[in-house]
C-alpha positions as CSV (number, residue, x, y, z in Angstrom):
1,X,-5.3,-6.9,24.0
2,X,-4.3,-10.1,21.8
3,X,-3.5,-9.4,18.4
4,X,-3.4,-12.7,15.9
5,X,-2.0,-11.9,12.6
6,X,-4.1,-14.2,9.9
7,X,-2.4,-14.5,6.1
8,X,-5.1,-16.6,3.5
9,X,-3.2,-18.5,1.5
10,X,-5.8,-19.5,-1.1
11,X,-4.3,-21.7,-3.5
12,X,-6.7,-21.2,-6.9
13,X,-5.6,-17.8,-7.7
14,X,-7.6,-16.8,-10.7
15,X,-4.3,-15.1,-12.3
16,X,-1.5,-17.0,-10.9
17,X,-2.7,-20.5,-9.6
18,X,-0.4,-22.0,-6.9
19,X,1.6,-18.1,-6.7
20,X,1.2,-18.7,-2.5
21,X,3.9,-21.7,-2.5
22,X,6.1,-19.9,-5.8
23,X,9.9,-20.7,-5.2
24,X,11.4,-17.4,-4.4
25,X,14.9,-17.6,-3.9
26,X,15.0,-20.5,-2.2
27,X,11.9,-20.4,0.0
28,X,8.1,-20.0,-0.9
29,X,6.6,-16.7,-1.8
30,X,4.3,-17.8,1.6
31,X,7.5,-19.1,3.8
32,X,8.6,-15.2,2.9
33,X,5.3,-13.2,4.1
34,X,5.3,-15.5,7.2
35,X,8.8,-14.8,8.1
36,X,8.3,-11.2,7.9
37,X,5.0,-11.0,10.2
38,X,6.4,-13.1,12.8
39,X,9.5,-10.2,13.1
40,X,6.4,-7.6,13.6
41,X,6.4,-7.1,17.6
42,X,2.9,-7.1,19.8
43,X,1.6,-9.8,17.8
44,X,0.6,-12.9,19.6
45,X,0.2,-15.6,17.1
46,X,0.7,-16.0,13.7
47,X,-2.0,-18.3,11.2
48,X,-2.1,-19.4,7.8
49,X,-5.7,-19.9,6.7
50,X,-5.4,-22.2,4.1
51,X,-7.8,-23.8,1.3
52,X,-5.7,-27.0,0.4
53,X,-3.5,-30.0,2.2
54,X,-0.9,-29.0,-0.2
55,X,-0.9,-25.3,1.2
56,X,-1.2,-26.8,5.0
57,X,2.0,-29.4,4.6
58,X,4.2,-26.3,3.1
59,X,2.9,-24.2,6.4
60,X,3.7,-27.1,8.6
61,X,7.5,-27.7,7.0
62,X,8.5,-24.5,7.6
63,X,6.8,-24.4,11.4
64,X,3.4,-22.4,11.0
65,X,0.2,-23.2,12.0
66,X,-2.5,-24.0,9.4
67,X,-6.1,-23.7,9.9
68,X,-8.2,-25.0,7.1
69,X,-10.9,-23.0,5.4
70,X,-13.7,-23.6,2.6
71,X,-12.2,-23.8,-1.1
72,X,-15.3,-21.7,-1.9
73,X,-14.9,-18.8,0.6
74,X,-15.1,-16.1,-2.1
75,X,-12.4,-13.4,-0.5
76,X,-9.4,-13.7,1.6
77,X,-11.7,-11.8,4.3
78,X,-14.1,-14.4,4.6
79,X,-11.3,-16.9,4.5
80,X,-10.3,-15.0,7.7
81,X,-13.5,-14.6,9.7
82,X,-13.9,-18.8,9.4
83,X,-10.4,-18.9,10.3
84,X,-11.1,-17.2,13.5
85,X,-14.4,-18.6,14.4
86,X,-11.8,-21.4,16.6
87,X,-9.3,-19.0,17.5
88,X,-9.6,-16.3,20.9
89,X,-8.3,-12.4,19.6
90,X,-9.2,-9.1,20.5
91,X,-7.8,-7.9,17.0
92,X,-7.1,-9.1,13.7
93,X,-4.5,-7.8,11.2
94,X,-5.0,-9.6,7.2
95,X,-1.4,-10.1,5.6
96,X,-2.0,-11.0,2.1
97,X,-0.5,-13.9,1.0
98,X,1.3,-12.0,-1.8
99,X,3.2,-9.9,-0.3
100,X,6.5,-11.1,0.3
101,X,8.5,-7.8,0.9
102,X,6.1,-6.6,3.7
103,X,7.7,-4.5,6.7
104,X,6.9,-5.7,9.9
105,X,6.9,-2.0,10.7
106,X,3.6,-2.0,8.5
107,X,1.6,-4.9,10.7
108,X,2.5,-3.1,14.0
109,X,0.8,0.1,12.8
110,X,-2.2,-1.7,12.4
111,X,-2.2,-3.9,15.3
112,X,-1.0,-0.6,17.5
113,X,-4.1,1.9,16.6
114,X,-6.6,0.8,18.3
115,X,-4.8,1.0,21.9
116,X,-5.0,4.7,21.1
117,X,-8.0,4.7,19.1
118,X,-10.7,3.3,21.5
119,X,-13.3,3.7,18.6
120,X,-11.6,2.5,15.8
121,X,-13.3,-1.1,14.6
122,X,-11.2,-1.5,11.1
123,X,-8.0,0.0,9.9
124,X,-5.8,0.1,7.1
125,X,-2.5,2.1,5.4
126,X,-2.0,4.8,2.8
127,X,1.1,6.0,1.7
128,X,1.8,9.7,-0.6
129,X,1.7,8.7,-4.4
130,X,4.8,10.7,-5.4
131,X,4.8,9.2,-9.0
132,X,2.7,10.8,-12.0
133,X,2.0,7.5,-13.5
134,X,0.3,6.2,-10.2
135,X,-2.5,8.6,-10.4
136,X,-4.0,7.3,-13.3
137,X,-3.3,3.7,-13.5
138,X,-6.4,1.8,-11.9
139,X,-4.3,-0.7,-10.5
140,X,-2.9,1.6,-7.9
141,X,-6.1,2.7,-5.5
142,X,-6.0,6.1,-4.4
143,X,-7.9,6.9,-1.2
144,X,-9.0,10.4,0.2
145,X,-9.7,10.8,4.1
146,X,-11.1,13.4,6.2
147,X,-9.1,15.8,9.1
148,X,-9.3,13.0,11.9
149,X,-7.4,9.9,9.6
150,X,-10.4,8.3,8.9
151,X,-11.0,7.2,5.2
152,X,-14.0,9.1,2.9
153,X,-13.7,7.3,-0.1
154,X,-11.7,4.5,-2.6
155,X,-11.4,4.8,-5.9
156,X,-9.1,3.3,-9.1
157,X,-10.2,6.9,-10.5
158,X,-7.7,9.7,-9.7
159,X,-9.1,11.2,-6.1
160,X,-9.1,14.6,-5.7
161,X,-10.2,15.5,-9.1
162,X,-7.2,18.3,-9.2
163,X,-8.6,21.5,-11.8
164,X,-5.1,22.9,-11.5
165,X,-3.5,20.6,-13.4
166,X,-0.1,22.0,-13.9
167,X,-0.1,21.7,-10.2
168,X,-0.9,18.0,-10.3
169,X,2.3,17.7,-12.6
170,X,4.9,20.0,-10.4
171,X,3.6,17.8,-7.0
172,X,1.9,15.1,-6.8
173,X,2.9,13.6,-3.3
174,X,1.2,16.7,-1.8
175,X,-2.1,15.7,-2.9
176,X,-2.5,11.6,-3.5
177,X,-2.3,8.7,-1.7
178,X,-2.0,5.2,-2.3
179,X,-3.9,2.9,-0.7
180,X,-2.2,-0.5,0.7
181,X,-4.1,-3.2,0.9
182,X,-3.5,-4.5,4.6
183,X,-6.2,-4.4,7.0
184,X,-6.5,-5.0,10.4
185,X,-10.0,-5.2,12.7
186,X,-11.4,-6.1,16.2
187,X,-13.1,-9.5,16.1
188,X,-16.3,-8.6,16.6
189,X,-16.7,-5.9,13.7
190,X,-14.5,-8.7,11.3
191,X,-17.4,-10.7,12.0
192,X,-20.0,-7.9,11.2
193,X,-18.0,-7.2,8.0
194,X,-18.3,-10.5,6.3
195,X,-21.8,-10.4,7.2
196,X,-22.9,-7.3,4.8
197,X,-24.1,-7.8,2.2
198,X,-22.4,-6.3,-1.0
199,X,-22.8,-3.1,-2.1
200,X,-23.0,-1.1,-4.9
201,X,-20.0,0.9,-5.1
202,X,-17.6,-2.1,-4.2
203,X,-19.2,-4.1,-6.9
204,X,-18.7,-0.8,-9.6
205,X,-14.9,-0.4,-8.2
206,X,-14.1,-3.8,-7.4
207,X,-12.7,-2.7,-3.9
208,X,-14.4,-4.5,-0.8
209,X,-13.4,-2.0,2.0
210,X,-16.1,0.1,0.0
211,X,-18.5,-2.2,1.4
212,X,-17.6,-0.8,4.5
213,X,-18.3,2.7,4.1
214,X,-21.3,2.3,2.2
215,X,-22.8,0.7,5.2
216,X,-21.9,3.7,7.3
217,X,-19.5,2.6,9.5
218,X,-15.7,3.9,9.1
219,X,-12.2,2.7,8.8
220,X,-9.1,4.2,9.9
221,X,-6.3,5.4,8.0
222,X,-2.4,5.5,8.8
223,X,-0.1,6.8,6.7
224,X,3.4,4.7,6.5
225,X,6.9,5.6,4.9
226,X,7.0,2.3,3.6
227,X,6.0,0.7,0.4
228,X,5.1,-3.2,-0.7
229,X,5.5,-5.1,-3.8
230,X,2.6,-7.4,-4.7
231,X,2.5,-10.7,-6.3
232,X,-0.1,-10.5,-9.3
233,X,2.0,-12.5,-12.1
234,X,5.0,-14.1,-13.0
235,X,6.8,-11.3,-14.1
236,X,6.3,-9.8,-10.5
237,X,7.8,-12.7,-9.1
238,X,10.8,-12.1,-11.0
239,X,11.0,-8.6,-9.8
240,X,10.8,-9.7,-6.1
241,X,13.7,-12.8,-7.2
242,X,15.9,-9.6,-8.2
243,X,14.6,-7.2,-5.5
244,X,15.5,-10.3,-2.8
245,X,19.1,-10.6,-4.4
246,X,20.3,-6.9,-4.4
């Protein structure tokens, strides 16, 4: 089985324009994410699907590959699927740009599950909320799933609705978890993803794995111990600076 790792690097962010090639500490925010997935093992190639020369020279100076994509590609996904339409893979795990303190621990669950998971076409990570303020910020996705791992629903709203609340309060790691926003697929259902067209929950949510499910078809959940910290503005960059330096 040949796993290739893929990281869009799409350099327009609408909230943080140019945050893939951000100096952090010395080396770029992307130089960072790369680094860590080429420590992940069972991962055959690494690639940097990238929107602009700018994004490609950077991948090239620090000795990744760059494959160019279309500017307009409207998600990182998409970004990937044309990425791979010139590369051979049996999987595909999607590294977000944006996250520079990613374990490569995290990647090799993804790329791992579907040795042991014959049926399995798409998979991504959860992790126990063990923080009150979690459940209820919309930023932090909360996922439920059923018995067998695989996920039910999405949802910025707190999932379970909880009626005991003073249960909710005392513990609740026992009952929510956080969705983490790393994906990996087989080719062919990557390409049968980008292909649907959008539904009506993802477009309510904002969340494109909903897509997913609303078609009927499933993706698989694994629960990690590990956490990440994501890139969305400035003032997260300076708490990665500060993280990196302790």
């Amino acid at each position: 089985m040949k796993v290739i790792a893929v990281i869009p690097a799409r350099w327009e962010s609408s909230r943080f324009k140019g945050k893939v090639l951000a100096d952090i500490n010395g080396k770029s925010m992307l130089e960072r994410v790369w680094e860590r997935v080429k420590m992940a093992r069972n991962i055959d190639d690494v690639i940097v699907a990238v929107d602009k020369e700018k994004v490609a020279r950077a991948v090239e100076a620090f000795g990744g590959k760059a494959v160019y994509t279309a500017p307009e590609q409207p998600s990182g996904t998409d970004r990937i699927a044309e990425a791979m339409n010139s590369l051979d893979a049996d999987v595909v795990v999607n590294v977000q740009a944006d996250e520079p303190l990613i374990e490569p621990q995290m990647i090799e669950e993804l790329a791992q599950v579907f040795e042991y998971e014959k049926s399995a076409q798409m998979a991504t990570l959860i992790k126990r909320i063990h923080r009150n303020e979690d459940i209820s910020d919309p930023n932090v996705v909360k996922v439920v799933v059923d018995r067998k791992g695989y996920a039910l629903y999405f949802s910025r709203s707190p999932i379970p609705y909880i009626r005991d609340k003073e249960k909710t309060q005392d513990d609740p790691g026992g009952s929510y978890f956080k969705h983490i926003g790393i994906y990996s697929y087989t080719k062919e259902f990557l390409y049968v993803y980008t292909h649907m067209p959008k539904s009506m929950l993802e477009c309510a949510e904002k969340l494109e794995q909903l897509r997913v499910l609303e078609h009927g078809y499933k993706i698989r959940t694994i629960e990690t111990r590990y956490d990440t910290v994501g890139v969305d503005t400035p003032e997260d960059l300076e708490r990665v600076r500060e993280l990196l330096k302790k």
